[in-house]
N, C-alpha and C positions, 0 to 999 in steps of 0.2 A: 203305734209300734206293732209291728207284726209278733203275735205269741207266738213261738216255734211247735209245731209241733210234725214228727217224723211222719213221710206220706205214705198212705193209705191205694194202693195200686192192686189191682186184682188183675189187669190185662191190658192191652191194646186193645184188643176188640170189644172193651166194656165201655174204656173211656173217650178213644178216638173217635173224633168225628163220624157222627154213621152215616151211609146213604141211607134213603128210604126208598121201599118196594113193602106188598106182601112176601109174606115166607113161602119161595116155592122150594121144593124137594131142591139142593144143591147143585147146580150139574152148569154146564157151557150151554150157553147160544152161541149163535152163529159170529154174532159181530163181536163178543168176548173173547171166543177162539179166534177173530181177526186182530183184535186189539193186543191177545196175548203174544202173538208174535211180530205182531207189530212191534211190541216192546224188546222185546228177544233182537230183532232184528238192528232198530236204531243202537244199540246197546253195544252190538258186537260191531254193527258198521262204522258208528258215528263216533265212540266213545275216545277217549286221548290213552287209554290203557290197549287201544285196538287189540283185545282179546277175545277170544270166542268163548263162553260161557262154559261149555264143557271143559274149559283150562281151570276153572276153580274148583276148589273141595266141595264135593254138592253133600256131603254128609252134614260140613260147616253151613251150604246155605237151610239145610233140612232144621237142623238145629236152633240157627237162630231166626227161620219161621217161627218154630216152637216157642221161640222165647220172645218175638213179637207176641204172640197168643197170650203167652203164659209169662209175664214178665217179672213176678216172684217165685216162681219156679217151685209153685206150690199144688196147682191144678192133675198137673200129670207126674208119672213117676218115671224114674230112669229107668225101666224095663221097656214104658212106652217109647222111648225118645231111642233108645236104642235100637227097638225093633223096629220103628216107622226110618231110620237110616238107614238097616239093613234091607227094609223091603223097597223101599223107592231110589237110593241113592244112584243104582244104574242106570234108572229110567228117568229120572225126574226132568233133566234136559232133554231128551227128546220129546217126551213127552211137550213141553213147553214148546219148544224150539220148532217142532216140524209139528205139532199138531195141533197146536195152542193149546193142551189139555189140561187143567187144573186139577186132575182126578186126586194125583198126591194130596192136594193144599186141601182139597173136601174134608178127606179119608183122614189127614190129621184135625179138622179142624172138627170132626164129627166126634172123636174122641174126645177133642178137650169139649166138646160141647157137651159130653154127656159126663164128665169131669167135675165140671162146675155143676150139673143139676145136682147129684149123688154128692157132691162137696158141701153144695148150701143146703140139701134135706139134713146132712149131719150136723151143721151149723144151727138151723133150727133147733135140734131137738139138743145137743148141748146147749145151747142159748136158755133152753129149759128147765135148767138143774142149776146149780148152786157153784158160784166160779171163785176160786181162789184168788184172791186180791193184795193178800197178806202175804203174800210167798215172796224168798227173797233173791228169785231167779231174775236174768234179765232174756233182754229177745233182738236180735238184729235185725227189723225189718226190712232192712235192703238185700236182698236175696239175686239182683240180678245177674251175680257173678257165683251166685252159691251154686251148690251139685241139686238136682231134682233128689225129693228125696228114695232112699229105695228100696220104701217095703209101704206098704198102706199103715201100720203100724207108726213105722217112724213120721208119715205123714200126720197124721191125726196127733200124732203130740206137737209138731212144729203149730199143725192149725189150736190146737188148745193156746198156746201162746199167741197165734196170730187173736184170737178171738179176746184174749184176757187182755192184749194191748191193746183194742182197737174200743170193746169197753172204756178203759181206763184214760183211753186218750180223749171220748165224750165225755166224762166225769170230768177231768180236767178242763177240758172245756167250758162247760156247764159254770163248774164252781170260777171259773176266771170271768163268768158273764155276768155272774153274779158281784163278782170284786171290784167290775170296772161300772157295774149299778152303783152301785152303794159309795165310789168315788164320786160320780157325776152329782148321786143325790147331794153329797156332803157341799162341792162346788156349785150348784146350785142354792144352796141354802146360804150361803156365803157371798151368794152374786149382789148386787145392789137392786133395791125393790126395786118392782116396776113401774113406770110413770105412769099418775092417777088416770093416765086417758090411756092406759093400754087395753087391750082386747081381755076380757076376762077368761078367767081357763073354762075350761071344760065341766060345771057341776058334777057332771056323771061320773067324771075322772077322779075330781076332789073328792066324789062321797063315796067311790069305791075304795073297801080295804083291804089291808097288802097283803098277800096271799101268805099263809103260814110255811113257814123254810121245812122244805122236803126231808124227811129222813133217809138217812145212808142208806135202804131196802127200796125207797122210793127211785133215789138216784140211782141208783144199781136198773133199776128195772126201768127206767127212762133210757137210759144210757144201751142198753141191750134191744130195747125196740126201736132205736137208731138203726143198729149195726143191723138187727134184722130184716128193717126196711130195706137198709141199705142192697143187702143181699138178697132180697126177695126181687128189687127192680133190676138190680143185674142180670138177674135170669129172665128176665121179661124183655130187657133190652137186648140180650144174643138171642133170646126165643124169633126174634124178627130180623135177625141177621140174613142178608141174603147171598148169594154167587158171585155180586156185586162187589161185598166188601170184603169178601173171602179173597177174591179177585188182587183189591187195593192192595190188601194186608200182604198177601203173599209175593207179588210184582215189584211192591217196593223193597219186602225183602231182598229177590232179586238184584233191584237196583243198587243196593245200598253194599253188595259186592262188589261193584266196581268202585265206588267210593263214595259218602255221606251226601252228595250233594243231587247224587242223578236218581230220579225219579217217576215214578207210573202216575198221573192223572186219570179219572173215571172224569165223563163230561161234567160232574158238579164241582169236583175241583178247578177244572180249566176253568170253570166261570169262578170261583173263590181267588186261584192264582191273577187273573185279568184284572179283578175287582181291586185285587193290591197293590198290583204296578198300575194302572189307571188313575187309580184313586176316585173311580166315580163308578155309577150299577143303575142298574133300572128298578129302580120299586117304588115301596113310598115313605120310607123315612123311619125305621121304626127298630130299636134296635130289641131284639127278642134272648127271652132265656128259659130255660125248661125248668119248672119247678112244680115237682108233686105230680108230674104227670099232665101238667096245663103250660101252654105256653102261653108266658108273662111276658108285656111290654116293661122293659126295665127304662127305655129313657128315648126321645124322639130325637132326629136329627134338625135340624136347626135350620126352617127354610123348607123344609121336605112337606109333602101333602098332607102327613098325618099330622104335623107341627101345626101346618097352617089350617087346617080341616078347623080345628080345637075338638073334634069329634073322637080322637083316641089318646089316651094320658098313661103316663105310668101305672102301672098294676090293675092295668085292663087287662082280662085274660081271654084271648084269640080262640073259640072252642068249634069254629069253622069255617071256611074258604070257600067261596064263590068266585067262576068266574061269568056266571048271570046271576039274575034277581034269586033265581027258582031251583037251581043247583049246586049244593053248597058239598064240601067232604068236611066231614067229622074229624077234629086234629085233636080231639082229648088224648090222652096218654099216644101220639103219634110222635115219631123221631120229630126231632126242630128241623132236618133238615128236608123233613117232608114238609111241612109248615112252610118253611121258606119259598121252597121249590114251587110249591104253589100260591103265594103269594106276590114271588117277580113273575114279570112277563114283558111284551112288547111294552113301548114306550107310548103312552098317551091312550091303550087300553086301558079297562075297569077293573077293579076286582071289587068284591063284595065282602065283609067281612062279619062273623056273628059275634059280639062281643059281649062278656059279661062285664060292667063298672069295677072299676076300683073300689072296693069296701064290701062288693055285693060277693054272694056265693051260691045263689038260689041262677041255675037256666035259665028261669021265669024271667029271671030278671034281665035279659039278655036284648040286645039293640042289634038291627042291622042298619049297617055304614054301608057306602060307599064311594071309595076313592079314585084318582086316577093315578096309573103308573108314571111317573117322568125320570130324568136323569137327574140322579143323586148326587151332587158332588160334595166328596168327604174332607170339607176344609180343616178339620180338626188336625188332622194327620200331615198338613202341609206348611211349608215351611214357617215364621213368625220373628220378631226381634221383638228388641227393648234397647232403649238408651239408659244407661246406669252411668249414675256421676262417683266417677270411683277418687278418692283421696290421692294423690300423688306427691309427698313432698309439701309442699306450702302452697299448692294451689289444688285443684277439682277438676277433672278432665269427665269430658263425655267420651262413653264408649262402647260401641255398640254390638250388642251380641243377638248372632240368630240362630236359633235353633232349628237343624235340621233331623226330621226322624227318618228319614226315607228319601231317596233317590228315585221318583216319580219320574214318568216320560207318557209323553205322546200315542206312543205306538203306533206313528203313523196317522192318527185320526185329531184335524185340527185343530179341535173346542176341547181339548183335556190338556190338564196339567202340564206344568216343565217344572224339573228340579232348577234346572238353569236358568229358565224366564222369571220365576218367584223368585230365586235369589238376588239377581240384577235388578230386578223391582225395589227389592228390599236395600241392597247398598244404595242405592241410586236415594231413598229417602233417606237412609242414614247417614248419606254424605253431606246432604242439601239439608240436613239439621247439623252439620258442623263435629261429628265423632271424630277423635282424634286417632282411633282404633278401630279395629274389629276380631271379636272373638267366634269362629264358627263352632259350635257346642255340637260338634257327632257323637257323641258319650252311647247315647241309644240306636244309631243310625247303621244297621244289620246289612244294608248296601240297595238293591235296585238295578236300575237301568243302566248298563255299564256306556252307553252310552253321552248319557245325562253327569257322569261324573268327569268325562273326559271333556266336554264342553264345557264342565263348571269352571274347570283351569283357567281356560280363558278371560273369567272376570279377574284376572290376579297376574296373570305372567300373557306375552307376548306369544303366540303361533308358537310351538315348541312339540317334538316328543314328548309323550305326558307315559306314555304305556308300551311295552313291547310284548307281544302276543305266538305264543309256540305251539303249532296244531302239531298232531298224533305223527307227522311225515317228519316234525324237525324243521318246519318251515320258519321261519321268524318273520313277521311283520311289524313295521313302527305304525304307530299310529296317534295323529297331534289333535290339537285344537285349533280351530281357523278362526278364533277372535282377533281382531286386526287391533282392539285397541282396549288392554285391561279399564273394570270398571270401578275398582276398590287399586289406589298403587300405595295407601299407606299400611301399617303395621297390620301384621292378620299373625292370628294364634289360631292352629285349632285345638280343639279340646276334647281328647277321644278317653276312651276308656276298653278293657277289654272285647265289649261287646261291638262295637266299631270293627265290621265287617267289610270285606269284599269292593264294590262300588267305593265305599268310603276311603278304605286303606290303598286305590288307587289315585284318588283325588291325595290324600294325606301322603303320599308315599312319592307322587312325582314335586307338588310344592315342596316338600322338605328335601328332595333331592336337585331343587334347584335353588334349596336356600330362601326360600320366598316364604315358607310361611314358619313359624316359632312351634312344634310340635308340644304340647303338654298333655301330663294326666296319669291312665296307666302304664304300669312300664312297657305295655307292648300291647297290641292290638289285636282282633283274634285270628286272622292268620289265612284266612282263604283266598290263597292263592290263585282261583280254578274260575273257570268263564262257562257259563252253561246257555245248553240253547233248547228252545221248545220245538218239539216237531209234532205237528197237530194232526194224526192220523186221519181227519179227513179231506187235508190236501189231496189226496190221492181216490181216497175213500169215502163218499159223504154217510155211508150206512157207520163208521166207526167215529166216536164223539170224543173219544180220548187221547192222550199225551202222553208223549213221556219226557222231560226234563235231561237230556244230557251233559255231561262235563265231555266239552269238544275240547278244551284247550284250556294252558296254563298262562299267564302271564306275570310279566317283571316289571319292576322299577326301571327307571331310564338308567340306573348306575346297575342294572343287571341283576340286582338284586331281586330273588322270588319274595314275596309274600306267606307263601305257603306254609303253615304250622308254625312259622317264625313272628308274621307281625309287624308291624313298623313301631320299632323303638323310641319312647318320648326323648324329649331333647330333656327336660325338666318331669321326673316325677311326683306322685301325689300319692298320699295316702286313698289308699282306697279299698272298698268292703268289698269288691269282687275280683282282686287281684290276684287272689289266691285257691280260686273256684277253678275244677277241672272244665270249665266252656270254652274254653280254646279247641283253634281246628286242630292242633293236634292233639288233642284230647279225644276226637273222634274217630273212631270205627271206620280203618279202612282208607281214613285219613292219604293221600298223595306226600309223595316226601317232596322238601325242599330241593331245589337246586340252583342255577342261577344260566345267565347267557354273559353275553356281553357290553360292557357297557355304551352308550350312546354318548356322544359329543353332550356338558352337561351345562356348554355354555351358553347362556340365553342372549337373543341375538335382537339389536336395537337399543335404545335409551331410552328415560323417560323418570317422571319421578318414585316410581317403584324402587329404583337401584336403589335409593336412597332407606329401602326399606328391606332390604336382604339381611339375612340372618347368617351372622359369623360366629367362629371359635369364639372369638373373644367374649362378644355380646352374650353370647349362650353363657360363660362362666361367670361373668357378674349379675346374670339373673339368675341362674342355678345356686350363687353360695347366697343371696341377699333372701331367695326362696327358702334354703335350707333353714338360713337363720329367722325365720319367722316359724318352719316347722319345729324346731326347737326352743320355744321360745312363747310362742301364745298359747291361752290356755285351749282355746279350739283344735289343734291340733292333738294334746293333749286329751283331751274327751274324744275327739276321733278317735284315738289309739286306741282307746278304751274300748268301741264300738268295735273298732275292726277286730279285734284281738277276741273281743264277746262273740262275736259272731264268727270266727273262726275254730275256737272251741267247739258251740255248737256243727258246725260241718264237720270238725275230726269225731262229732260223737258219734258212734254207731252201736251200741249197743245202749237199750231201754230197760230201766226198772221195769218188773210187774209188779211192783206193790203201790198201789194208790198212794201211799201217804208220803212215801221217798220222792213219787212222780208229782207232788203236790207241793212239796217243800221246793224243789227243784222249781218248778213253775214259781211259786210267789218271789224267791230270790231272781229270776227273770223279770217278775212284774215288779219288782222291786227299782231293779237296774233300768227297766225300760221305763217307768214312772220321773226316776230319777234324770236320766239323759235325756229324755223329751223336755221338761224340764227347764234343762239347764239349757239347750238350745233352743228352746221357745223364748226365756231370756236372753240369750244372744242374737237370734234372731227381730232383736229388739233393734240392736246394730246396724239391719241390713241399707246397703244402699240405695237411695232413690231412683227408683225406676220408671221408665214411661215407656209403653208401649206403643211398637210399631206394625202394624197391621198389612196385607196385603189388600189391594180391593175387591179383590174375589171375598175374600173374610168379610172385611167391611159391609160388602154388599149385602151376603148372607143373614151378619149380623143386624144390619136393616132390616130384611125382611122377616127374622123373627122378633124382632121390636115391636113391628107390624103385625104381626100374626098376633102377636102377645094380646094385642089391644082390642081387638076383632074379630070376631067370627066369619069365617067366609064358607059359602062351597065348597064342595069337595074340590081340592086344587091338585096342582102341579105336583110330582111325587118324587119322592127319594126313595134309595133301596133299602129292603130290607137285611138288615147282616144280622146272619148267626153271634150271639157272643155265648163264652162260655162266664159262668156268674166270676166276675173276679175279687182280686182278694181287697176288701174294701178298707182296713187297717193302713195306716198309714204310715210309712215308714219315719222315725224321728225325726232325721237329717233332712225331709223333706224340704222345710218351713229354711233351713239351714242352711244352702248350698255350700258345703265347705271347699271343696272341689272348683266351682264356678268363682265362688269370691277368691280365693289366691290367685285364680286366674287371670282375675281384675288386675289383682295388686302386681302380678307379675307383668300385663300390659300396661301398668301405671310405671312403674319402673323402665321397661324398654321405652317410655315415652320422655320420660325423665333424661335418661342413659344417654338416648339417642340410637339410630339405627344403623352405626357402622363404627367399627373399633380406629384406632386412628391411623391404622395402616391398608384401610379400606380394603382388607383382603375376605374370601369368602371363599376359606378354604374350610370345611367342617366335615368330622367322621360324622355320620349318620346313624346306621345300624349297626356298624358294626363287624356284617358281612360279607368279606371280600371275595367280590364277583372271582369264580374261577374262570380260568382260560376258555373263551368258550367252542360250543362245538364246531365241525366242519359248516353244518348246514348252520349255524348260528351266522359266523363266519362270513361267510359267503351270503348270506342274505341282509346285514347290516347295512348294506348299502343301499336297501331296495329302494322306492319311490315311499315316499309317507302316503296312505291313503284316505279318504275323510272316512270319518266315521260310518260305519254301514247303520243302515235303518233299520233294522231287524232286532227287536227287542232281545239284548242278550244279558243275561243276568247272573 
C-alpha cells in the first residue's frame, strides 16, 4: 500500500528530465535561434486555434514560465515576477518570433538561478539550529496556485515551514520503515520452518546484532541531512543546466498557450517521443536510474545484449562510456541523460562500458565490458491476454481478456509493432481456444497512433465511419476502416477508466456508437478530443534536430459527438479510486472547449454474426440493475468504498500538521487502515478466477531467448536500448492482487452471456453520451458528403 505522503517539488527545472551538455554562459546558437522560431512558426501556421502568438497575454505567458521554474512559488518573490512582465512583456514575442531570441527566458532563469543558490545557503545554516517540531501550526505544500510571496521576510517564514515539513515528513518516513520491519520480522517468525535441505542463512547476518533504536536528536538529525542532501544536489543539478534546457522549459511554456497538448521537442526528446510510439530503440537492454550521483542498472530487458552478455546485472553501477577500447567519458555524478546519450548509437556498433559490480564500491574494483548496440524491442509494453473461467449462472464460461497499454504503430518502417496486428493475433488465439467473450482492459491506455485505433475497428464491425476529423478551416473529413471481414463478432466490453485517453476514447467512442461494443468502468473517460501532428524541423533543415508537436485538428464521434473535456460516458459504472481526481482534459490548462458536428449515417452496413452481438437499451438495463445489485450487496464492494472514500479524504487534504507526533499518529491510523485492507483483499483475492495466459509470439519468442540467456553465458551479443527510468514508486498498491474493477467486469460479460445479446424486440436503439450533436456547421454541412479517405500514414497522435 502506498504511505501518503504530500509531494516535495522545488521546480521543473530540478526535476524534469535534463539534457546534458557542459555549462556554457547562457545565450543562442545559431540552430537554437532556427529551432526557436521554427516553433513560433508551426504554432501560428499549423495550429487549430490559427492564432498568431502576439494575440495572447505575454505577461500570462511570462508568468507561468516563472511558474514552470518555480513551481511552489517559493524561489522568487512578486517584486521579481512583476518587474520581469513589466520589462519583457512588449518584447518577448518579437523577440522569439522574428529573432528566435531567448534573451527574456535567460534573464529570468538567471534570477531564479541565483534564487535557489541564496535559498539553499539559507536552508543550510537553518538546518543548523534547533527546528520546532512541537508547534501546533499547519503548512499547505501545494503552492501552485498560491501568490509568490512578497517581502524576503514573509518568504523565509513560509520556507521555515517548508523545511520543518519536509524534516517531519523523513521522520515519518523513517519511523514507517521501521513499523513495516518489525511487521515482516513478526511474519517471518510465524512463517513455517524451512525444509531441512534448504540453503542455510547467512552466519554473518545471524551473528550480526540489531543496531540499538535511534533517539529522537538522532532522528532529527538523520532526517535534516536528507533534506540537506537533498538541496545541496539540487543546486548541483541547475549548476549544469544549459541554453538547451532553458530552451525546452520556456518553448513549451509557449506551447502550452495554445493548448496542453502541443509541444517543443530538443533532438533527445524526438528520440524519447519515437522510442514510445515504436516501441523499440537501439542500445543494449539496460534500464538505468541515478542514485547518489552514480548511474545504477536497476533491471535488464529480457532478450537485449546486456541480459544476454550475463556480463551487467542489477546494481552495477556504470562510472564510464566508451565508444573504443581507449576512450572512455567519466558519467560519475553526470545527468542519466548524458549517460544514456552516450550509451545508444547506430545499430550493431560497440560501446564499451566501465563498471563497478553489484555489492563492490572501491573503482578498483571496476570491469570493462563490451557490448554490441542492436534493436530493442519493448515487449513489455505491448499488448497481452488471459482466458479467465468466470462463474455464470450454473455453468463456467471462458473469457478472454487483453490488455492494452498503448496504441503502438509502425511508422511506416516494416519490422516494428502494430496495435492492430497484436491484437488480431491475440483474438484470433482466443477464438481458436473457444472464449465465449471478450473483455478489451484500456483502463491505462493514454492513446498513441490515431491511426492504429481507427484500424482496430475493424477487428469488431464491418468498413464503417469510425471518426470525423475538423482542421483549423472548418473542413470535415470521415474517415473508416477498410477491414473487409471483422475478427472477434462475439460479445466485447471495454473496460476503461479515467485515464483512457485520446487513440482510446476513438476506438471506445465509435464501437459504442455503433452499439458493438458494452462500455464499462469510469463514469467517463479523459477527454482529449484533439489530433496532434509532429513537424520534424529538419525536413527542411538538417542543421535543426528538433520538433514541435502540434494540435492541427479536433475530432468527433460518428454521432458527432466531440470527445473533448467531456469523455465517453460508461454504459455501466464502477466504483473507482481515480474518479474523482482532477486528470481530466478538462481539468487542464488551456484546455480546447467541447463542441460537436454532424452526425454520420450510424447504421452498419452488411450481416453477419456480429448483429447478434449489438448492445441495446434493453440489454444495457438488465446488466446495469443486476451490476448495481452486486454493488450493493458484496462485501468487496463494500471495502472498495472504504478505499475510495480513504483515498479521497487524503486528496481534499491540503493543509499538514507540523507537529511530528499529530503527523505520526495520523500515519499509523493510515498504516493501520492500509494493513487492514491489504488484508482483507489478500483474502479475497483467495477468490480470484482461473486464469491462463495468452501470449503474443514476439513475447513468447523474447521470452525464449531469455530462458536461454538464463542458462548460458555467451558473447557480447545482440543489444537492446538503453531507457532512462525515473526510480519508481515500488509500494504496492492493495487492490492490486484484487482486481475489483476487472472481476465485475467478468461477471458483467458472464451475465450478457447468460441474458443473450439482443432484447426481444431486436432493436438497437441506445442514448450513449448523452450529448446531443447540435445543428452542425456550414462547412460541417457541406462536407458530410465528402469521399471517406483511408487512413494517412503519417503518424498522428
Amino acid at each position: 500500500m502506498n504511505r501518503k505522503f504530500a509531494p516535495i517539488i522545488l521546480g521543473a527545472v530540478l526535476l524534469a528530465t535534463p539534457l546534458w551538455a557542459t555549462l556554457p554562459p547562457l545565450a543562442d546558437s545559431s540552430e537554437m535561434s532556427k529551432e526557436t522560431r521554427s516553433t513560433v512558426f508551426y504554432m501560428e501556421l499549423e495550429h487549430y486555434l490559427s492564432k498568431p502568438l502576439a494575440e495572447f497575454d505575454q505577461r500570462e505567458l511570462l508568468k507561468t514560465y516563472m511558474s514552470n521554474l518555480d513551481m511552489k512559488h517559493l524561489f522568487l518573490l512578486q517584486g521579481d515576477v512583476s518587474a520581469f512582465q513589466d520589462q519583457y512583456a512588449d518584447v518577448v514575442v518579437k523577440d522569439v518570433r522574428e529573432l528566435g531570441s531567448l534573451d527574456p527566458a535567460y534573464a529570468i532563469f538567471k534570477k531564479f538561478d541565483q534564487s535557489v543558490h541564496d535559498r539553499v545557503t539559507w536552508i543550510n545554516k537553518y538546518l543548523d539550529g534547533d527546528l520546532n517540531l512541537e508547534a501546533k501550526d499547519s503548512f499547505r505544500p501545494d503552492r501552485t496556485d498560491a501568490a509568490w510571496p512578497a517581502s524576503p521576510d514573509e518568504a523565509d517564514k513560509l520556507w521555515e515551514q517548508q523545511i520543518r515539513f519536509e524534516v517531519i515528513n523523513e521522520m515519518v518516513s523513517a519511523e514507517t520503515r521501521d513499523i513495516e520491519a518489525a511487521e515482516k520480522k513478526t511474519a517471518d517468525a510465524a512463517a513455517p520452518a524451512k525444509p531441512a535441505d534448504a540453503k542455510p542463512a547467512d552466519k554473518t547476518a545471524e551473528a550480526a546484532k540489531p543496531k540499538a533504536p535511534l533517539t529522537q536528536a538522532e532522528k532529527i538529525a538523520a532526517a535534516k541531512d536528507i533534506v540537506r542532501k537533498r538541496y545541496n544536489s539540487s543546486v548541483k543539478t541547475l549548476d549544469e543546466t544549459d541554453s538547451v534546457e532553458v530552451q525546452d522549459v520556456f518553448l513549451n511554456t509557449l506551447a502550452g498557450q495554445y493548448d496542453p497538448h502541443s509541444n517543443f521537442f530538443t533532438d533527445n526528446g524526438v528520440e524519447e517521443f519515437d522510442i514510445t510510439m515504436r516501441n523499440s530503440l537501439i542500445g543494449i537492454g539496460c534500464i538505468l536510474q541515478d542514485k547518489d550521483g552514480y548511474c545504477v542498472v536497476s533491471d535488464l530487458v529480457p532478450g537485449g545484449p546486456a541480459q544476454k552478455s550475463d556480463l551487467v546485472h542489477p546494481g552495477d553501477k556504470i562510472i564510464a562510456v566508451g565508444q573504443t577500447e581507449t576512450d572512455f567519458t567519466d558519467v560519475v555524478g553526470a545527468k542519466l541523460r548524458k549517460t544514456v546519450s552516450l550509451i545508444r548509437g547506430a545499430e550493431g556498433s560497440l560501446v564499451h562500458l566501465k563498471i563497478i559490480p553489484a555489492g563492490m564500491t572501491s573503482e578498483g574494483d571496476a570491469k570493462v565490458i563490451t557490448l554490441k548496440r542492436e534493436q530493442i524491442k519493448l515487449t513489455s509494453t505491448l499488448a497481452k491476454a488471459q482466458i479467465i473461467d468466470v462463474p455464470a449462472g450454473d455453468q463456467t464460461l471462458p473469457i478472454g481478456v487483453i490488455n492494452l497499454p498503448a496504441f503502438y504503430g509502425k511508422g511506416g518502417d516494416g519490422d516494428k509493432f502494430s496495435t492492430t496486428d497484436d491484437v488480431r493475433e491475440l483474438l484470433l488465439k482466443l477464438k481458436a481456444a473457444g472464449v465465449k467473450g471478450v473483455v478489451l482492459d484500456l483502463r491505462n491506455n493514454g492513446g498513441g497512433f490515431l491511426n492504429e485505433a481507427i484500424d482496430m475497428t475493424g477487428l469488431f464491425i464491418p468498413p464503417s465511419p469510425v471518426l470525423q476529423v475538423r482542421n483549423a478551416l472548418g473542413f470535415i473529413k470521415q474517415m473508416k476502416n477498410d477491414s473487409s471481414t471483422p475478427v472477434w463478432d462475439g460479445p466485447l466490453m471495454l473496460l476503461v477508466s479515467k485515464q483512457s485517453a485520446s487513440a482510446t476514447e476513438i476506438l471506445t467512442g465509435a464501437l459504442q456508437d455503433y452499439h458493438r461494443a458494452l462500455v464499462v468502468g469510469d463514469h467517463t473517460t479523459h477527454g482529449k478530443g484533439t489530433v496532434q501532428q509532429m513537424y520534424y524541423f529538419n525536413t527542411f533543415d538538417p542543421t535543426e534536430k528538433g520538433a514541435a508537436k502540434v494540435t492541427i485538428e479536433k475530432w468527433y464521434r460518428p454521432d458527432g459527438n466531440s470527445i473533448q473535456s467531456r469523455g465517453v460516458t460508461a454504459d455501466i459504472a464502477l466504483p473507482s479510486v481515480i474518479d474523482f481526481l482532477p486528470i481530466g482534459e478538462g481539468d487542464l490548462k488551456n484546455a480546447l472547449p467541447w463542441d460537436s458536428v454532424k452526425s454520420v449515417p450510424l447504421e452498419l452496413k452488411g450481416d453477419g454474426p456480429w448483429r447478434a452481438s449489438l448492445v441495446t437499451d434493453t440489454l444495457v438495463n438488465k446488466l446495469r440493475q443486476e451490476s448495481d445489485a452486486r454493488q450493493n450487496s458484496l462485501p468487496e464492494f463494500s471495502l472498495f468504498k472504504q478505499l475510495v472514500d480513504w483515498k479521497k479524504a487524503h486528496q481534499d487534504e491540503k493543509d499538514f500538521s507540523l507537529n511530528f507526533d499529530e503527523r505520526m499518529k495520523e500515519q499509523r491510523t493510515d498504516i493501520s487502515f492500509s494493513d487492514d485492507l491489504k488484508k482483507r483483499l489478500t483474502e479475497m483475492a483467495k477468490g480470484n478466477y482461473k486464469a491462463t495466459d495468452i501470449l503474443l509470439d514476439a513475447a513468447k519468442d523474447q521470452a525464449a531467448e531469455t530462458k536461454t540467456a538464463s542458462t548460458k553465458a555467451s558473447a557480447p551479443a545482440s543489444s537492446d536500448t538503453t531507457t532512462a527510468a525515473d526510480d519508481p514508486d515500488a509500494a504496492a498498491d492493495p487492490a492490486i492482487d484484487f482486481d475489483i474493477q476487472l472481476r465485475e467486469g467478468l461477471r458483467i460479460m458472464g451475465d450478457w452471456l447468460r441474458i443473450g445479446g439482443q432484447d426481444k424486440a431486436g432493436t438497437v436503439a441506445r442514448t450513449t453520451t448523452g450529448n446531443t450533436p447540435s445543428s452542425a456547421s456550414s462547412s460541417a454541412t457541406s462536407s458530410s458528403a465528402t469521399p471517406l479517405p483511408s487512413v494517412p500514414a503519417d503518424p498522428i497522435r
